[in-house]
C-alpha positions as CSV (number, residue, x, y, z in Angstrom):
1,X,-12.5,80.6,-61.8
2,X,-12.6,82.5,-65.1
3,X,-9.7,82.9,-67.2
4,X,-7.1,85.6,-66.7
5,X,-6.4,87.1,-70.5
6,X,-3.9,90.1,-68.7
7,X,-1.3,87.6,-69.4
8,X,-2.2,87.5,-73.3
9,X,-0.3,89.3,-75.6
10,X,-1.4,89.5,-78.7
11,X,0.0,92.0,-81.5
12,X,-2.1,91.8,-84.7
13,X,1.0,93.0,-86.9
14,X,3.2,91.0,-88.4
15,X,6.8,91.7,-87.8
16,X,9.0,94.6,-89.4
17,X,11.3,92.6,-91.5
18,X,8.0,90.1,-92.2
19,X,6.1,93.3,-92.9
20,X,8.8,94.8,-95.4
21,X,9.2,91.7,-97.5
22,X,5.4,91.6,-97.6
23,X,5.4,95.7,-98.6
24,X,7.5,94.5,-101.6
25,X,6.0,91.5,-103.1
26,X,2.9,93.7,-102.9
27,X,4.3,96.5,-105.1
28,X,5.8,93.6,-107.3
29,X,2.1,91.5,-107.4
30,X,1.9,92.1,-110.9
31,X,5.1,91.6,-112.2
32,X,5.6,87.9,-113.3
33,X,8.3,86.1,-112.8
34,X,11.2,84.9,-115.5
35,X,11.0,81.1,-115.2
36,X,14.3,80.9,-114.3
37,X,13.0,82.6,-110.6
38,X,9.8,80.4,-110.7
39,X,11.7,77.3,-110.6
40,X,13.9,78.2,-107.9
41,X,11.1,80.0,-105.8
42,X,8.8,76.6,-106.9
43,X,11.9,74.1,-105.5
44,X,12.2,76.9,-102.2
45,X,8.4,76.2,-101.8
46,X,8.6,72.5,-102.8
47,X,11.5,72.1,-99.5
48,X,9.2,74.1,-97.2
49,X,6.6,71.2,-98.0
50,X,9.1,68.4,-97.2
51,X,10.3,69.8,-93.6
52,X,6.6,70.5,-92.8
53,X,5.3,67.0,-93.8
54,X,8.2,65.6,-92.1
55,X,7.5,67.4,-88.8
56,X,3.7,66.6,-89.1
57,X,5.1,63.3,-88.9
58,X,7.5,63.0,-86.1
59,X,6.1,66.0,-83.8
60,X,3.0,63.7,-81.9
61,X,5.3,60.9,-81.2
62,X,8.6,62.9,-80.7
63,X,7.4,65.9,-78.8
64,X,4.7,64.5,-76.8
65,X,5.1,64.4,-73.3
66,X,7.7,67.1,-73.4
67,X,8.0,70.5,-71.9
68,X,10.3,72.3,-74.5
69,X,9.6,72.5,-78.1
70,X,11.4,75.5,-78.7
71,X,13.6,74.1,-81.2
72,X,10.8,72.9,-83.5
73,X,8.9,76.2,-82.9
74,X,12.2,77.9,-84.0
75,X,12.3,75.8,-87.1
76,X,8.8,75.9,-88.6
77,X,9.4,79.8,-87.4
78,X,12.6,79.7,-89.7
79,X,10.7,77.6,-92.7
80,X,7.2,80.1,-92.7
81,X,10.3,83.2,-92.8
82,X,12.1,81.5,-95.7
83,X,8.9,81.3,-97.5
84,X,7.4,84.8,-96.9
85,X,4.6,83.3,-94.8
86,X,5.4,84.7,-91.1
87,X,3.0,83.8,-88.9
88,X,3.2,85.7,-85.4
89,X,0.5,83.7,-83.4
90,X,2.2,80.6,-84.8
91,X,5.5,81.4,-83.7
92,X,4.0,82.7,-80.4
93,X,2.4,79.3,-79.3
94,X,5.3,77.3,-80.5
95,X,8.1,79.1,-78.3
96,X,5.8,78.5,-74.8
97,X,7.7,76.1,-72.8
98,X,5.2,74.0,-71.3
99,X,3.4,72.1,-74.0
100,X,0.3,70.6,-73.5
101,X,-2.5,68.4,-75.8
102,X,-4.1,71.4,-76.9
103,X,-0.8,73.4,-77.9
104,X,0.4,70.5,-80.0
105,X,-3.0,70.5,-81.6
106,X,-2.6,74.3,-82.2
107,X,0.5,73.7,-83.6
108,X,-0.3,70.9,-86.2
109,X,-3.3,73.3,-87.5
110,X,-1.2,76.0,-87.6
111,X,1.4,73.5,-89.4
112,X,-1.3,72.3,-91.7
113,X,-2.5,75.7,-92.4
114,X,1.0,76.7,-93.6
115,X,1.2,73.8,-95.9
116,X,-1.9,74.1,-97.5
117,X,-0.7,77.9,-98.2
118,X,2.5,76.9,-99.5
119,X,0.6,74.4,-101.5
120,X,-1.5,76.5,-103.7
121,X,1.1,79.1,-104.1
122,X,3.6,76.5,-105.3
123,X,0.7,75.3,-107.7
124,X,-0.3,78.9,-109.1
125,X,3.4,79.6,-109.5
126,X,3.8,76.8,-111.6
127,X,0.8,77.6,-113.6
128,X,1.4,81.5,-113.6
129,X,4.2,82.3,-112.4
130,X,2.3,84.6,-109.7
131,X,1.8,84.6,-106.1
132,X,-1.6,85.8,-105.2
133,X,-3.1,83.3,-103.0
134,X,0.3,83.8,-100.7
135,X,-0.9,87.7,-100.2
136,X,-4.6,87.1,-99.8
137,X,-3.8,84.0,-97.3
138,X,-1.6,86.7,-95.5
139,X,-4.6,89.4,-95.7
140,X,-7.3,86.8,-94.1
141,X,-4.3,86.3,-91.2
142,X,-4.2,89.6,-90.7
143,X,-8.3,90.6,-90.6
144,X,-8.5,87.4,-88.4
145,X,-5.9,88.6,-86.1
146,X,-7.0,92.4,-85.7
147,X,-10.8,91.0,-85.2
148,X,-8.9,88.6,-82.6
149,X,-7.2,91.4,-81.2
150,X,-10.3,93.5,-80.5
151,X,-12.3,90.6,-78.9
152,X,-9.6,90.2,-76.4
153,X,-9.4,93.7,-75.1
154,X,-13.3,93.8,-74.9
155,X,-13.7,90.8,-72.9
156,X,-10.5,91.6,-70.9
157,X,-12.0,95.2,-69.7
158,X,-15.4,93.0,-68.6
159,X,-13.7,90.0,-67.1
160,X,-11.3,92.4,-64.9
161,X,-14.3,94.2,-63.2
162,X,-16.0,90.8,-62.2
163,X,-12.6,89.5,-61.3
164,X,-12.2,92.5,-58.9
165,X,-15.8,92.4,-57.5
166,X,-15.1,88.6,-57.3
167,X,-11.7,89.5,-55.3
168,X,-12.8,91.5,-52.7
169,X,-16.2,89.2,-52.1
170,X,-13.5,86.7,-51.6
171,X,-11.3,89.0,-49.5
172,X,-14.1,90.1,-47.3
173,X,-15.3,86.1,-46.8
174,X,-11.6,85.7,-45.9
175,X,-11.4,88.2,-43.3
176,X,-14.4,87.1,-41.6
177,X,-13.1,83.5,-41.7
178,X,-9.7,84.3,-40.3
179,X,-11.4,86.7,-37.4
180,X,-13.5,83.8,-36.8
181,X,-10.6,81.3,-36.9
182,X,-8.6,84.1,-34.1
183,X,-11.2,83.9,-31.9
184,X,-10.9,79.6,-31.9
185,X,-7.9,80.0,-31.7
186,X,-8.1,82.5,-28.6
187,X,-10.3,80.3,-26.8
188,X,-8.3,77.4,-27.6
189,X,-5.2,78.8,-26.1
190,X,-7.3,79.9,-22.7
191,X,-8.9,76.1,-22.7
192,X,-5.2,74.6,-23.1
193,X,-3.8,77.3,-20.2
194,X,-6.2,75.7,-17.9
195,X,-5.4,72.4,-18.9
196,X,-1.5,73.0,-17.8
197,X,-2.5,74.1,-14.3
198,X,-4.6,71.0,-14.0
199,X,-1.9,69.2,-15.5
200,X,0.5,71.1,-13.2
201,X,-1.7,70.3,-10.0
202,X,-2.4,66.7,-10.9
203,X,1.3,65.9,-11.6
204,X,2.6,67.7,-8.0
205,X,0.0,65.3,-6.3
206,X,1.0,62.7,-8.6
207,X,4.9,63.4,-7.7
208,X,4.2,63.3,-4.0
209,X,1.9,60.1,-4.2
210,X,4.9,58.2,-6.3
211,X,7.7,59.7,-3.9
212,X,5.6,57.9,-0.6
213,X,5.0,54.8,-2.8
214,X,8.6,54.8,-3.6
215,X,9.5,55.2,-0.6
216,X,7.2,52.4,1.0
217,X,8.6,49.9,-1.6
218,X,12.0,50.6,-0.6
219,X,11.5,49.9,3.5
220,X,9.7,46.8,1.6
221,X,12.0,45.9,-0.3
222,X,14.7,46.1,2.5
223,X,12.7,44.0,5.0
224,X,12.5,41.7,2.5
225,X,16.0,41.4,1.8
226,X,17.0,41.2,5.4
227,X,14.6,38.2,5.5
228,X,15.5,36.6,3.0
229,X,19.7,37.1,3.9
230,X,19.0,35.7,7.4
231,X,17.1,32.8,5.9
232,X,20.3,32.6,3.7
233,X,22.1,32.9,6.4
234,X,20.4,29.5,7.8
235,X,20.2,27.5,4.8
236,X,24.2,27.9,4.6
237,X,24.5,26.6,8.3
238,X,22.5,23.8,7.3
239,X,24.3,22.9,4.4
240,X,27.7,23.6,6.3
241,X,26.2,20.4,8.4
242,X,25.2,18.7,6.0
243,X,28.1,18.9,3.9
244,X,30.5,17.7,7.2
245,X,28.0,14.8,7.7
246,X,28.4,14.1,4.0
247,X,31.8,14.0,3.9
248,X,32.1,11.7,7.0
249,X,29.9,9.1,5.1
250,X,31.6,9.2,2.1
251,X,35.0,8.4,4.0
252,X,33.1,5.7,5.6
253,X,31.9,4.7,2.3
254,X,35.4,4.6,0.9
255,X,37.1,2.4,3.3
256,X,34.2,0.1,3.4
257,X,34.2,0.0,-0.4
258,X,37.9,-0.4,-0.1
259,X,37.7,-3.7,2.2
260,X,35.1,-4.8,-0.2
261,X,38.0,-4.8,-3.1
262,X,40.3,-6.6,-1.4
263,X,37.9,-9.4,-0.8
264,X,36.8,-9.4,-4.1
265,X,40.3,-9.6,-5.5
266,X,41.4,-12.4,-3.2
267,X,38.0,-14.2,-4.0
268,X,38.8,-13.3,-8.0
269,X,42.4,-14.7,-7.3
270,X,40.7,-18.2,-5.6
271,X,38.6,-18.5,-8.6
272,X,41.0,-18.4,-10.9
273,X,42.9,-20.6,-10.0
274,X,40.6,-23.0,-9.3
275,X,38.9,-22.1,-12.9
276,X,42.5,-23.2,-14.5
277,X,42.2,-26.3,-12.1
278,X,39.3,-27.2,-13.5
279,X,39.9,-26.3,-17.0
280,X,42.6,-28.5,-17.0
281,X,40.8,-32.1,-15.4
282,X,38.0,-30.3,-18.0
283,X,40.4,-31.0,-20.5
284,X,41.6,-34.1,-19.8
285,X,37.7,-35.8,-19.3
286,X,37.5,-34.3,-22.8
287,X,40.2,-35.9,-24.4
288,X,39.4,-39.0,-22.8
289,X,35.6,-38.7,-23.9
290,X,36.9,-37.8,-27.4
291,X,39.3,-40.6,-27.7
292,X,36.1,-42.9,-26.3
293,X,34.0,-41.6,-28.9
294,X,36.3,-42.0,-32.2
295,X,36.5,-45.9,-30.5
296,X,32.7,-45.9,-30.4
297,X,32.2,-44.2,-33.9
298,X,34.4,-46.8,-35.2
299,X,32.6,-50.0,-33.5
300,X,29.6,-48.2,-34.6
301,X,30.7,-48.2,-38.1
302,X,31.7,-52.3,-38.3
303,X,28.6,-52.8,-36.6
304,X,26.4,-51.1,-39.3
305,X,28.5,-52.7,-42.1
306,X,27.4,-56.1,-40.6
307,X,24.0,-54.9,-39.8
308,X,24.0,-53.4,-43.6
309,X,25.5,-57.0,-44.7
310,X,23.0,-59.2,-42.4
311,X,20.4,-56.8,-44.1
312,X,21.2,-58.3,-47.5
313,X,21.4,-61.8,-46.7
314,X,18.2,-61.8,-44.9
315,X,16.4,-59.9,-47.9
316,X,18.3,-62.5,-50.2
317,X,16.6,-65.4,-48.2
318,X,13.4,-63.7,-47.7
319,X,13.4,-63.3,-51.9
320,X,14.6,-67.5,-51.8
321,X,11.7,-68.3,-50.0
322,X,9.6,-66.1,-51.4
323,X,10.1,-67.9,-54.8
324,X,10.1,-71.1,-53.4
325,X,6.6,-70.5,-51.8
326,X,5.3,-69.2,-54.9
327,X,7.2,-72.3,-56.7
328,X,5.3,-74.9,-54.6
329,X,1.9,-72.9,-54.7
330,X,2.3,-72.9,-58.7
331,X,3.5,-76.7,-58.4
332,X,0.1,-77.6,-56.5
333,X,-2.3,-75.6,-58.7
334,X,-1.0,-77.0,-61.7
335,X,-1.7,-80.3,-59.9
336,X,-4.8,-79.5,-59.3
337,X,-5.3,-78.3,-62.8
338,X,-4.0,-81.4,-63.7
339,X,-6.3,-83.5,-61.9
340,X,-9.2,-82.0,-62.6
341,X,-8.5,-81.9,-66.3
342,X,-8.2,-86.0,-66.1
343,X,-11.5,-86.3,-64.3
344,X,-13.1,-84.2,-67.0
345,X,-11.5,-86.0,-69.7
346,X,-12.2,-89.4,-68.0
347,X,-16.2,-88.8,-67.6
348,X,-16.0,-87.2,-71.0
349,X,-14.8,-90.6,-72.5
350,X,-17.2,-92.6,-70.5
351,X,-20.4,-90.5,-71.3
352,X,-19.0,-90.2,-75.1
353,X,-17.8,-94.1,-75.0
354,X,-14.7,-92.7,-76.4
355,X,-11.3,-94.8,-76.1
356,X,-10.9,-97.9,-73.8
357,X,-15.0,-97.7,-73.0
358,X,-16.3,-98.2,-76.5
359,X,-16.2,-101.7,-75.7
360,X,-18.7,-101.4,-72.7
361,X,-21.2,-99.3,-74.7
362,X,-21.6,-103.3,-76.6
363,X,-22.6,-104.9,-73.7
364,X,-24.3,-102.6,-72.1
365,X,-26.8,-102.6,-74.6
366,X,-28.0,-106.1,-74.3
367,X,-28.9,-105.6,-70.4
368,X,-32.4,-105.0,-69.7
369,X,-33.9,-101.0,-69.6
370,X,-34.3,-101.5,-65.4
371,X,-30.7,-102.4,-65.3
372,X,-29.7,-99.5,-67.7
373,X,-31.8,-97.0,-65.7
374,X,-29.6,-98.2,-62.5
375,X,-26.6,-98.1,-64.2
376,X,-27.1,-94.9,-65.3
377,X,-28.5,-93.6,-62.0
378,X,-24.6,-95.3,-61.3
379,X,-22.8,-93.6,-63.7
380,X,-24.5,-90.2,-62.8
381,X,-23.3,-91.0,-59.3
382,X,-19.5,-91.6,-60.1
383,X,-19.8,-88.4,-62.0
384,X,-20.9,-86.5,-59.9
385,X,-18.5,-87.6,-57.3
């Protein structure tokens, strides 16, 4: 849709009081100032710079997001007064009251615009003590405006006669739509009016159908009931019966069960009595049998010490003969020893003519060889035996 500029104002004159104050210092453009007025229109200008750097500072964080920034609008609107440099589209697009990404943009070049103004007349009036640059900045505002101005009412005479062509192609396509939508709508209602007598027609039949059913379950539902209370009816006559046989039984059961107790007790009473009979003779037998026993523990006792005595004297002679065996075994091998050792000895001294034989050896000598052979054949003999 193409943008609507009947709601855009814009005056390309300044305002009156701006305008008078800018009437002045014109007539007063080539005066020069004492130096005295230089340096307190130089620390006027020199304050305007602060507040605006400061607000180039804190408006995109402070203000952004925000739908009123009518109280910075006022201020820089206050600050470009104090300093002669009014700027009516400046103060315009600050005091809207829905800010958006591109007003805050507009507003920090208008901002910067102002300070780069104040900026070079602060600088000329330090060097000259003039302010020229201030009234030609305010001249090129006010051609830029008036060319601005023009531009606007041109295209605002063009855009209005496509807007109301555009306007009543719309209004026509409208009215054609909505006639269009009437008759749906028309035939919509007469579609929905037979609907309801169908609806009407089907829910009488439906009524009647669910008032038979209704009906049909009821005589049902009674039969049912009657059935089921004369079966009721039954099954308490048989438990009535039941219940009297019952009760019959369990008095029979009671005074049988009751005989049955006094039997046991008199049986319980028999057996106790003969439990403490026998508890007693019990007792007695077991006295008698311990009394037996410490008699027999004590025989046993004197029997084991002899048995533990005969023990040791039969070991001790066992040893004694033991030794005695070995004693007379020892006593015949050394006899033995003995004897052989003699017979050794002996045929050693009669082979060697050692001792009592040396004697023989003499006369043996003078016997002939035969004789010595046989005597030797002898001798061999003896020794061997």
């Amino acid at each position: 849709m193409p943008p609507n500029f009947s709601s855009i104002s814009v005056d390309a004159h300044p305002p009156a009081s701006t305008r008078t104050h800018l009437d002045n210092m014109a007539n007063k453009k080539m005066e020069i100032f004492s130096p005295l007025e230089a340096v307190q229109i130089c620390a006027v200008l020199e304050d305007c710079l602060d507040q605006l750097a400061i607000l180039g500072y804190i408006m995109p964080v402070s203000y952004e997001g925000r739908t009123d920034i009518s109280n910075v609008g006022a201020s820089i609107f206050k600050i470009l007064l104090f300093s002669f440099l009014a700027n009516h589209l400046f103060s315009r697009a600050a005091k809207q009251s829905a800010v958006s990404s591109d007003n805050l943009r507009k507003v920090q070049a208008d901002r910067q615009h102002a300070s780069d103004v104040i900026a070079e007349t602060l600088q000329e009036m330090q060097t000259s003590g003039t302010f020229q640059s201030l009234l030609q900045a305010v001249q090129r505002e006010e051609e830029r405006k008036s060319n601005f101005h023009t531009t606007i009412i041109r295209l605002g005479e063009e855009e209005g006669r496509k807007e109301i062509k555009s306007l009543q192609k719309r209004l026509q396509d409208v009215k054609k739509e909505k006639e269009l939508e009437l008759q749906n709508r028309n035939e919509m209602i007469a579609y929905l009016k037979d609907q309801l007598q169908e609806m009407k027609a089907k829910t009488d039949m439906e009524s009647r159908y669910v008032k038979k059913d209704t009906e049909l379950q009821v005589y049902q539902t009674q039969k049912k009931c009657s059935n089921a209370e004369s079966d009721l009816f039954n099954e308490i006559e048989k438990l009535r019966i039941k219940t009297d046989e019952e009760i019959r039984v369990h008095v029979e059961i009671e005074n049988f069960l009751r005989q049955q107790q006094m039997k046991l007790e008199e049986k319980l009473e028999y057996w106790m009595e003969k439990y403490e009979k026998d508890m007693e003779s019990k007792q007695q037998e077991l006295n008698t049998l311990k009394a037996s026993k410490a008699n027999d523990l004590a025989a046993l006792q004197e029997l084991a010490k002899q048995c533990r005595l005969f023990e040791q004297a039969i070991m001790e002679d066992r040893v004694e003969k033991e030794a005695a065996r070995r004693k007379v075994e020892q006593d015949a091998l050394e006899l033995k020893s003995v004897k052989k050792l003699q017979a050794w000895w002996r045929g050693t001294m009669v082979r060697h003519n050692i001792g009592p034989y040396k004697a023989l050896k003499k006369s043996k000598e003078d016997e002939p060889k035969g004789k010595d052979k046989g005597k030797k054949e002898k001798a061999g003999a003896k020794k061997r035996k």
